[in-house]
C-alpha positions in Angstrom: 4.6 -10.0 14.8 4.9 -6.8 17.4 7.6 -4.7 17.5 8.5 -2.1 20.0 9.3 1.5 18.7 12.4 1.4 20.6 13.9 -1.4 19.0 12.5 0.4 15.4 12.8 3.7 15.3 12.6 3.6 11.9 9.2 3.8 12.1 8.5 6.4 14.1 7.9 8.4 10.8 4.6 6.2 10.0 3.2 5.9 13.8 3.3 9.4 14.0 1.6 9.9 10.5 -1.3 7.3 11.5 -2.0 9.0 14.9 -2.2 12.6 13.6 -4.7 11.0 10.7 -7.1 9.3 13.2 -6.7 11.4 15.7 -5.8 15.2 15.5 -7.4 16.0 12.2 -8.1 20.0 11.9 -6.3 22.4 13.3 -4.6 22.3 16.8 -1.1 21.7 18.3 -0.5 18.6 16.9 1.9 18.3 14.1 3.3 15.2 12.8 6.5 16.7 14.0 5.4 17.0 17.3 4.6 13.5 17.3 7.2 12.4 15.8 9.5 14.3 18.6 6.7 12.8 21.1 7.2 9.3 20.3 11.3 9.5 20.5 11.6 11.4 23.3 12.9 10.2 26.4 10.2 7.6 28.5 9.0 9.1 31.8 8.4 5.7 33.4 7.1 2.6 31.6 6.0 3.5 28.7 6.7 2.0 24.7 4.6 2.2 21.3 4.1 -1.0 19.4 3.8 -1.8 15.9 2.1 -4.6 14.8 2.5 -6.4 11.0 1.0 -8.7 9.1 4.1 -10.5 7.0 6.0 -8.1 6.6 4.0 -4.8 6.6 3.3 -2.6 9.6 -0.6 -2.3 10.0 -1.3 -0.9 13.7 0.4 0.6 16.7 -0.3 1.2 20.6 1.2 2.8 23.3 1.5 2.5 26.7 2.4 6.2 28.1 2.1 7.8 31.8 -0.5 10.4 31.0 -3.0 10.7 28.3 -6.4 12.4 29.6 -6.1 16.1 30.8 -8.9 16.0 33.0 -7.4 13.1 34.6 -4.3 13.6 36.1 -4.3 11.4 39.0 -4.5 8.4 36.6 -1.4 6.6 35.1 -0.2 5.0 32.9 -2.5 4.5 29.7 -3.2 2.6 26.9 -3.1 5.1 24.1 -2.8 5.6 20.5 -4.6 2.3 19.6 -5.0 2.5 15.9 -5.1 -0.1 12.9 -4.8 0.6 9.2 -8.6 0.7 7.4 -7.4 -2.7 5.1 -6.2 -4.1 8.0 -9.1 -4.1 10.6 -11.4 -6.9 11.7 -8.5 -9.1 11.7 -7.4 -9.3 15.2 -4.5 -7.1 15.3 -6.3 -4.1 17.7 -6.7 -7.2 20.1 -2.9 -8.9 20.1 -1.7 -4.7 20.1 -4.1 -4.8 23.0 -2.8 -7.6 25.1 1.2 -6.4 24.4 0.4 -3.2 25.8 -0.9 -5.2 28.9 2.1 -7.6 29.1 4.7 -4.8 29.1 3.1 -3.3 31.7 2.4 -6.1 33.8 6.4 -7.3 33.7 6.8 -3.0 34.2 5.2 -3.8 37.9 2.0 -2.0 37.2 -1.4 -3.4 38.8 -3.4 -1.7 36.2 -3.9 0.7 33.2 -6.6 3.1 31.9 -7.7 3.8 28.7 -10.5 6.2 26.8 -12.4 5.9 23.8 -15.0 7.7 21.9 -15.8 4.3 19.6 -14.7 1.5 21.0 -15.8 0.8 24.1 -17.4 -3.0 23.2 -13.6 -4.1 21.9 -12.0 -3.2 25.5 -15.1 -4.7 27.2 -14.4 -8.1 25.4 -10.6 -7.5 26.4 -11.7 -7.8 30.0 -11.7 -3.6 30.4 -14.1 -2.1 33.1 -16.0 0.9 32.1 -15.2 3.4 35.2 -17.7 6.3 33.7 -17.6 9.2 31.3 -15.0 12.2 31.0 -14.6 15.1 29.1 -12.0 15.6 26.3 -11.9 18.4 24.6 -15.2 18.9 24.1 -16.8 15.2 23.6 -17.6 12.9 25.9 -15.6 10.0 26.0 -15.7 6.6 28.1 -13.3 6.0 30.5 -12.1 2.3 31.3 -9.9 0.2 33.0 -7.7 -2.9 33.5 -6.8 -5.0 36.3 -3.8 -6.6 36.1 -2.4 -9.9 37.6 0.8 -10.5 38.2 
């Protein structure tokens, strides 16, 4: 089962403590506050978070969100945030996060969505992603990608 953040926002607590773990370790801007104030703030276009559980426990999110790359401005929206719990991996659950990121923004009107990743490029190539080249965030190199979507 998925669940959109807006219909829980009871869990806006836990999204925002998975993305700082496996994604903003050290120090920097990002606070699990921030997050947290990121995540229910007002949407900007067509964007929503996803949880995804397996019975009854949440395991993953994903986001959809109009900007996520710096150096990349001109691109929008994103698939961002993609992360599932460490017990919880190798099951599927990145995938069907995945493909309800792409269904809300297909039935949002948009023809297609970007992502980047730093370790998973070969999951988003099996999920029919294009690989558009490399960008720079914040000092690593990261592969930038993309989806076509039909409506």
């Amino acid at each position: 089962m998925i669940v959109a953040l807006s219909d829980r926002p009871d869990l806006a607590p836990l999204v925002a403590a998975w993305r700082i773990e496996a994604f903003f370790q050290g120090p920097g801007p990002w606070t699990e506050a921030r997050m947290l104030a990121a995540l229910l703030a007002p949407k900007r276009g067509p964007e929503e978070t996803f949880v995804c559980f397996a019975a009854a426990e949440p395991v993953g999110t994903a986001s959809l969100v109009c900007q996520d790359l710096e150096s990349r401005p001109d691109l929008t929206p994103w698939l961002a945030g993609v992360v599932v719990q460490p017990a919880h991996r190798l099951r599927g659950h990145a995938s069907a996060l995945v493909r309800r990121v792409e269904a809300f923004a297909r039935q949002a009107g948009v023809a297609e969505i970007f992502l980047y990743t730093s370790r998973a490029e070969g999951l988003y190539a099996r999920l029919g992603w294009q690989r558009m080249g490399l960008e720079w965030d914040k000092g690593r190199e990261v592969v930038l990608m993309r989806r076509a979507l039909q409506h």
